[in-house]
N, CA, C and O atoms as CSV, one atom per row, in Angstrom:
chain,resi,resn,atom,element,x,y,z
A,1,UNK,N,N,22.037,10.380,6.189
A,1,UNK,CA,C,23.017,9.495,5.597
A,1,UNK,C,C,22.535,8.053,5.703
A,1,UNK,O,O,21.707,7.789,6.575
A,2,UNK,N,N,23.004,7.051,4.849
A,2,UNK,CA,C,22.690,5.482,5.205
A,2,UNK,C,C,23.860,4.704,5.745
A,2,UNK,O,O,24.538,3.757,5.347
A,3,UNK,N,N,23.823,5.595,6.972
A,3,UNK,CA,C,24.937,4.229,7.864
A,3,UNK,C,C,24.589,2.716,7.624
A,3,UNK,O,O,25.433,1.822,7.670
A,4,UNK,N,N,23.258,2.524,7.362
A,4,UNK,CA,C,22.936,0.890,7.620
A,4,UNK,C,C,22.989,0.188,6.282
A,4,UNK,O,O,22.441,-0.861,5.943
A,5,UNK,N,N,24.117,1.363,5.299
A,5,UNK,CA,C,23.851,0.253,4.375
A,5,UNK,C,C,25.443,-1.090,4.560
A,5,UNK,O,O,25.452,-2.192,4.012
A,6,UNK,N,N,26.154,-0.742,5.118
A,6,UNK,CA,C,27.013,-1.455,5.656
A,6,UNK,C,C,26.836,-2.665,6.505
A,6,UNK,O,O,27.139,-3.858,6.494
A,7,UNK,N,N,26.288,-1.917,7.146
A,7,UNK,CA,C,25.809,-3.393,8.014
A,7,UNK,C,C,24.626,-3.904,7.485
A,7,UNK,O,O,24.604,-5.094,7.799
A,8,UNK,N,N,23.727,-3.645,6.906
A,8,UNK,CA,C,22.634,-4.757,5.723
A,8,UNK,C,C,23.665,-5.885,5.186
A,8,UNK,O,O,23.632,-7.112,5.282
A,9,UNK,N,N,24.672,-4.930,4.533
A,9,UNK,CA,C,25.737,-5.893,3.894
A,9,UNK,C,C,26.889,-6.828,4.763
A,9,UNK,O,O,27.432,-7.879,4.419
A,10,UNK,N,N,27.020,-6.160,5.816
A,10,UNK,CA,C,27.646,-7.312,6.818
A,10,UNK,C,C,26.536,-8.658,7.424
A,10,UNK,O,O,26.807,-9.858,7.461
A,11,UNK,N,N,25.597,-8.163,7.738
A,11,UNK,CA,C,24.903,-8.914,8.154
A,11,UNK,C,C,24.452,-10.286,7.347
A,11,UNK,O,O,24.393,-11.491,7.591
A,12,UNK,N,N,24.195,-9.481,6.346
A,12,UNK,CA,C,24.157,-10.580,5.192
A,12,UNK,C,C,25.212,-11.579,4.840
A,12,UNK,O,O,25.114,-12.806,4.838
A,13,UNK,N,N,26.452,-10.672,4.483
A,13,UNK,CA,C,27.704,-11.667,4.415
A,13,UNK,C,C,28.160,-13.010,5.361
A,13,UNK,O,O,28.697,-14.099,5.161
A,14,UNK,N,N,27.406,-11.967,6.940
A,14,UNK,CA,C,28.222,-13.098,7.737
A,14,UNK,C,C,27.198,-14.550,7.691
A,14,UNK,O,O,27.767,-15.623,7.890
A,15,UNK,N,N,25.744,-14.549,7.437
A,15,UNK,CA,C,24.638,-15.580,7.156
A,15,UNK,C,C,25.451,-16.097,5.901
A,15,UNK,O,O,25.013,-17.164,5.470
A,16,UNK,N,N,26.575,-15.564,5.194
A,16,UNK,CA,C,26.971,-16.682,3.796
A,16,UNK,C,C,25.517,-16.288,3.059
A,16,UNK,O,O,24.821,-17.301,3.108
A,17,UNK,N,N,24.820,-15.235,2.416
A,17,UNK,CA,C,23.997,-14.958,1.768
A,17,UNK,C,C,24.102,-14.301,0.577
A,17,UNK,O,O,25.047,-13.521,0.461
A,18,UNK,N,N,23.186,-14.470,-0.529
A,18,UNK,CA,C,23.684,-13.112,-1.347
A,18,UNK,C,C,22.790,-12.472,-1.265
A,18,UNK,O,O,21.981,-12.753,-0.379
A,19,UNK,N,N,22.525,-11.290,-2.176
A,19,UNK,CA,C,21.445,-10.373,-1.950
A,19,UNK,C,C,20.083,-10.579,-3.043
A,19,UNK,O,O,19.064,-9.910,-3.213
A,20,UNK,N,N,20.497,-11.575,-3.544
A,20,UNK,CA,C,18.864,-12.644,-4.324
A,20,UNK,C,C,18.441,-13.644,-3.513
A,20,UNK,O,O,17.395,-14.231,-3.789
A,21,UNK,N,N,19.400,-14.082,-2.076
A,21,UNK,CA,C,18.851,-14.964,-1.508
A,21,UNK,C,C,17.951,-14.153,-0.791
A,21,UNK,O,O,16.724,-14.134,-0.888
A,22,UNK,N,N,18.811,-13.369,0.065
A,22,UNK,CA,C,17.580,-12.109,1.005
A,22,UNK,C,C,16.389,-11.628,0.138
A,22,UNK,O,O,15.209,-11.553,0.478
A,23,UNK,N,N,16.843,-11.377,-0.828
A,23,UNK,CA,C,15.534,-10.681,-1.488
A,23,UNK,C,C,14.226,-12.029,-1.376
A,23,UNK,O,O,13.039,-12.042,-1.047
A,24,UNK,N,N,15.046,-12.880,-1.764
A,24,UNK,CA,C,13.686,-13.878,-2.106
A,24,UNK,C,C,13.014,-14.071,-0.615
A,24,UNK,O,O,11.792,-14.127,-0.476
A,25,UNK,N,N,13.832,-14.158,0.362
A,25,UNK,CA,C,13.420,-14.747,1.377
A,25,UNK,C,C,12.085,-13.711,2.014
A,25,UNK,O,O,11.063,-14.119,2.566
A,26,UNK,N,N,12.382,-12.608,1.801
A,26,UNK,CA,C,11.593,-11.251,1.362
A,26,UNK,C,C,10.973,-10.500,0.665
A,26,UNK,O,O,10.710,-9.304,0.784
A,27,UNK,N,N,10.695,-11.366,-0.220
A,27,UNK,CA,C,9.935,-11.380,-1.312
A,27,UNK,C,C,9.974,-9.694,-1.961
A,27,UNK,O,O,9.052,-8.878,-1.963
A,28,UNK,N,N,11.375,-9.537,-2.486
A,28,UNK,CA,C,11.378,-8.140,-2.719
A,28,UNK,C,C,12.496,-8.589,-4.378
A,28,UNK,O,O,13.296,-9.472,-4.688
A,29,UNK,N,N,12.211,-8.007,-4.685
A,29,UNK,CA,C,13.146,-7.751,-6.114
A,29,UNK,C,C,14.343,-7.503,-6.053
A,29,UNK,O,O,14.435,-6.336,-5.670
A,30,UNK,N,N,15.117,-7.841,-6.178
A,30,UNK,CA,C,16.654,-7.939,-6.480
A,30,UNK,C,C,17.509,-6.547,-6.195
A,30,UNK,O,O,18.310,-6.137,-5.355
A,31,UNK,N,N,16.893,-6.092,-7.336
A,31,UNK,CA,C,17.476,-4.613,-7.560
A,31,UNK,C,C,16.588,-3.926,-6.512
A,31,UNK,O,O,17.090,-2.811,-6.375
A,32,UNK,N,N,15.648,-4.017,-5.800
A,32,UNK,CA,C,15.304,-3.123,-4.370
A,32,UNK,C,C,16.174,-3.569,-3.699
A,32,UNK,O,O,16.736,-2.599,-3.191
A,33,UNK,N,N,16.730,-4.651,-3.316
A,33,UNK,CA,C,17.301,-5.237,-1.878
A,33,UNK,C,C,18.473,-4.267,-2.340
A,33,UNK,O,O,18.494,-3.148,-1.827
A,34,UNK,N,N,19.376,-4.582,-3.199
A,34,UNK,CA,C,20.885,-4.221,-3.564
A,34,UNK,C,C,20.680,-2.747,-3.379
A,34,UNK,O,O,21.448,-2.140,-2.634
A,35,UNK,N,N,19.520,-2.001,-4.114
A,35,UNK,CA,C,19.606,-0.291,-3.393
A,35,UNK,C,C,19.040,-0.040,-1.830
A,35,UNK,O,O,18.865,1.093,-1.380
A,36,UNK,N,N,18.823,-1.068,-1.197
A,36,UNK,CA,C,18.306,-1.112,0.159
A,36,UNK,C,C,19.849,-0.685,1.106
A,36,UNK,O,O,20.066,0.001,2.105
A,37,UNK,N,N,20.851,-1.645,0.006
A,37,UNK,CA,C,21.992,-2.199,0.753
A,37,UNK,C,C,23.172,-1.142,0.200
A,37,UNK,O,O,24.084,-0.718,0.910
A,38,UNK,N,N,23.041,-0.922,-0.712
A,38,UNK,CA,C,23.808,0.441,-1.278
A,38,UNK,C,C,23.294,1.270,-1.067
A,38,UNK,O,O,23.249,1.916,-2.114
A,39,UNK,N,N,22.614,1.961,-0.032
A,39,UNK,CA,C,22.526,2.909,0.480
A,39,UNK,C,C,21.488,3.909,-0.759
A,39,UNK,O,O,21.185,5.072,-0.492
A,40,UNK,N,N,21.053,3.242,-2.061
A,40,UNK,CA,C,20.633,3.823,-3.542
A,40,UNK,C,C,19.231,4.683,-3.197
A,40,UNK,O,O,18.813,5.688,-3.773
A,41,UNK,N,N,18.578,3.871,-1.936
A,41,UNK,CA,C,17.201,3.922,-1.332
A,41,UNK,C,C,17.258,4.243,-0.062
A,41,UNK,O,O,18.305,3.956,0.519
A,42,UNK,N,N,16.244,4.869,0.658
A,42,UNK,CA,C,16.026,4.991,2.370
A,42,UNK,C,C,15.267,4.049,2.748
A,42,UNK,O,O,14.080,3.922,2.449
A,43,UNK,N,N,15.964,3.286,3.478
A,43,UNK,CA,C,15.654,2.088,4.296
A,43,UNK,C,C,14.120,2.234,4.755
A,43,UNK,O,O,14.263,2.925,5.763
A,44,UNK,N,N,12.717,2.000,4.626
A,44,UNK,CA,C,11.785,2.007,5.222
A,44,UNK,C,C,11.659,1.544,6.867
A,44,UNK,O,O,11.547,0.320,6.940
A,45,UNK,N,N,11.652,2.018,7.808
A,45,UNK,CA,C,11.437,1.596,9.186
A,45,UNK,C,C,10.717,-0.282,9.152
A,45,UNK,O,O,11.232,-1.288,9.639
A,46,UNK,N,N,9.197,-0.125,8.268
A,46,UNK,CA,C,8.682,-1.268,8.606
A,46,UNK,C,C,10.125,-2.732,7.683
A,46,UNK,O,O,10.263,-3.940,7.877
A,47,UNK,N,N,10.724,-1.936,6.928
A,47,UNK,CA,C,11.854,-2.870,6.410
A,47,UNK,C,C,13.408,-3.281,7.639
A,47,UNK,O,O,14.278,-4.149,7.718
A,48,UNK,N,N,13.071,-2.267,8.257
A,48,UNK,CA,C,14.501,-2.361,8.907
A,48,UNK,C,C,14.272,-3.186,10.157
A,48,UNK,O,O,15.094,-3.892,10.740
A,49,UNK,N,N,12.998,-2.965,10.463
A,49,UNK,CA,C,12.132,-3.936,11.724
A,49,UNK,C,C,12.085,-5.447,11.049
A,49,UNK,O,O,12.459,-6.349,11.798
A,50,UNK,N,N,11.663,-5.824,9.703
A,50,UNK,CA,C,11.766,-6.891,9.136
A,50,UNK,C,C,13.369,-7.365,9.021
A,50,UNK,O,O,13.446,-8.543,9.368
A,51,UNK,N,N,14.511,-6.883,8.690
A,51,UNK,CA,C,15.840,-6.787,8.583
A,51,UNK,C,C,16.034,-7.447,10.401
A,51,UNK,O,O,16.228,-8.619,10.724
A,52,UNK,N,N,15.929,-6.506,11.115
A,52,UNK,CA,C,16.457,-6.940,12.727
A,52,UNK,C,C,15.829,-7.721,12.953
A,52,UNK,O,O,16.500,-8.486,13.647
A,53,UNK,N,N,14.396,-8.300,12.763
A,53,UNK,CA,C,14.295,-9.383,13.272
A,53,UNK,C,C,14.918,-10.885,12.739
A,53,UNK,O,O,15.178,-11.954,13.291
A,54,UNK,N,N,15.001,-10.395,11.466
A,54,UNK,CA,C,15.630,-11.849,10.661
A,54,UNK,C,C,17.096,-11.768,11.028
A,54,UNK,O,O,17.458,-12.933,10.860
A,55,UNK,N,N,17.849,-11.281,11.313
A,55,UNK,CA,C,19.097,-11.284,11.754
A,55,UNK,C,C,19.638,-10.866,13.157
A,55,UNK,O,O,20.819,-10.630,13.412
A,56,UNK,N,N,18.273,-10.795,14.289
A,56,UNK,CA,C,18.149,-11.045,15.416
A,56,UNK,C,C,19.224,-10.003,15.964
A,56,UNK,O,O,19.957,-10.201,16.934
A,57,UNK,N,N,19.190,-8.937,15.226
A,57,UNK,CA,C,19.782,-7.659,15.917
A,57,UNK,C,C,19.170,-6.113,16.123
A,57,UNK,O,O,18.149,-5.929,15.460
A,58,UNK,N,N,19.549,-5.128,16.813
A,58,UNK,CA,C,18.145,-3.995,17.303
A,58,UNK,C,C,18.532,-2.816,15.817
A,58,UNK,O,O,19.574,-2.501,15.241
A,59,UNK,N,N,17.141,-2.466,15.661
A,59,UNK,CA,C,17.076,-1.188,14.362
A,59,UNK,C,C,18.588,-0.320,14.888
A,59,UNK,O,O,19.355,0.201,14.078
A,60,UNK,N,N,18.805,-0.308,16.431
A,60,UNK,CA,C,19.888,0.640,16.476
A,60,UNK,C,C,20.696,0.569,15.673
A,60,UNK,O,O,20.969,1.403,14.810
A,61,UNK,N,N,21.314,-0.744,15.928
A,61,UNK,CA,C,22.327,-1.545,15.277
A,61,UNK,C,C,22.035,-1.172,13.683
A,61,UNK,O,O,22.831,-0.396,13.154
A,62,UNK,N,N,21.145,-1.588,13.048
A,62,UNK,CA,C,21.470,-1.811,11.523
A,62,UNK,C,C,21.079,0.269,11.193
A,62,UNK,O,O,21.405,0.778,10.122
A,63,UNK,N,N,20.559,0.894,12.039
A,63,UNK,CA,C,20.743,2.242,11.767
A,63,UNK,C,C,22.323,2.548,11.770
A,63,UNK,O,O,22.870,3.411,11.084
A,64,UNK,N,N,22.777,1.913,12.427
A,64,UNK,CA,C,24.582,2.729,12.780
A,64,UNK,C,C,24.490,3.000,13.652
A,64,UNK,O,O,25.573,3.575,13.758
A,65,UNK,N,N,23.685,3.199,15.306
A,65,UNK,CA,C,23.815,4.426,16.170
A,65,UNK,C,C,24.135,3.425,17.162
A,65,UNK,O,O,24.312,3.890,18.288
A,66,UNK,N,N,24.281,1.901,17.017
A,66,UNK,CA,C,24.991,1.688,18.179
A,66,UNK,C,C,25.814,0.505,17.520
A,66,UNK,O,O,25.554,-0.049,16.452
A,67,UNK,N,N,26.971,0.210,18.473
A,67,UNK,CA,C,28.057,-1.080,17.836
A,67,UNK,C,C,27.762,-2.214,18.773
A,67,UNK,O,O,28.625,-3.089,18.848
A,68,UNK,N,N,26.367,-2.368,19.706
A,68,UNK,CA,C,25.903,-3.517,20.156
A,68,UNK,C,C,24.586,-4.074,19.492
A,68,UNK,O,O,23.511,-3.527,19.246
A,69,UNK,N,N,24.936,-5.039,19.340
A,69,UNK,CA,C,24.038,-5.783,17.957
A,69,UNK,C,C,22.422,-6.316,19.076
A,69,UNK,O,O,21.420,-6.881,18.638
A,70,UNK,N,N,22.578,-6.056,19.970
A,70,UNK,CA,C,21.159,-6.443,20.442
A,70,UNK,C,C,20.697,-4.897,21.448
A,70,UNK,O,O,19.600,-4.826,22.002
């Protein structure tokens, strides 16, 4: 399942971001980020390691498997 597409999208929201800002900042295409975040795609590990570090929280966290953000 993609528990983390929720929290991609919280995480983002709470930075006041949209998902063309992330993309750019990540040099990823628009429509990848938004199926990154809608759950459309499976999150790549080396992406979700890029994801936690820019929003300074653990892969647990943006997997779903834990509700402590570090």
């Amino acid at each position: 399942m993609n528990r983390y597409k929720n929290r991609l999208r919280d995480l983002r929201e709470d930075r006041d971001l949209t998902q063309a800002e992330v993309a750019k900042i990540f040099f990823l295409q628009t429509t990848q980020y938004r199926r990154y975040e809608n759950g459309e795609s499976d999150l790549p590990l080396e992406w979700a390691k890029k994801f936690a570090d820019f929003y300074k929280v653990s892969i647990d966290y943006i997997a779903g498997l834990t509700n402590d953000k570090k």
